[in-house]
N, C-alpha and C positions, 0 to 999 in steps of 0.2 A: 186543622185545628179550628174549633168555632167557640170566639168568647160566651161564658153565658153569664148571667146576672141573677143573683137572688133578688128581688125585687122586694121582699120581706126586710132584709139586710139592710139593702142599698139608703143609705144617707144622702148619697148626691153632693159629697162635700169636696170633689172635683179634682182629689189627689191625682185621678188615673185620667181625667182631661187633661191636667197640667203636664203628665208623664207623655201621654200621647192623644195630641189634640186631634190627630187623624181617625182617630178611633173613638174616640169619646167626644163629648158633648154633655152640657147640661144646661135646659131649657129654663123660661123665666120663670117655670114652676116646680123649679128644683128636683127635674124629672129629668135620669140618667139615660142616654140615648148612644146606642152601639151605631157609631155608621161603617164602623166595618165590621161586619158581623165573624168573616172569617180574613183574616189579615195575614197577607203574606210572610216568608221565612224573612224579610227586611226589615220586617214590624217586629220580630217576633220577643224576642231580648228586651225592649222595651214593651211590648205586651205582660210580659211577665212581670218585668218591674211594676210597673204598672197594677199587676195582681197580687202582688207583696204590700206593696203600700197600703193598698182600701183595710185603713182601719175596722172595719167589720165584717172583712172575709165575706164581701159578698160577690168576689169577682171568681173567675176560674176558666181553664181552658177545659174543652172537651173534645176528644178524638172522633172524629167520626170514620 
């Protein structure tokens, strides 16, 4: 699975850092930053919460 970001979307309003700081980040110019780009089956349940929360559906997983 690889998170992807709508970048259009994306607010930056840091639900899914809060959710999983391992995987998120947001920069001092309110710019959302994937440091796991594909995050293991440990991550995963909290990835998704995480994609439930963002207020603007701009989060999602993608099969590769």
């Amino acid at each position: 699975m690889k998170i992807v970001v709508d970048r259009d979307r994306c607010e930056a309003n840091q639900r899914c850092m809060k959710i999983v700081p391992e995987a998120f980040s947001v920069d001092d110019h309110d710019q959302l930053h994937v440091l796991i780009e594909r995050p293991g089956p440990e991550l995963r349940a909290r990835v998704e919460k995480a994609i439930r929360a963002c207020p603007r559906d701009a989060l999602s997983l993608a099969d590769e």
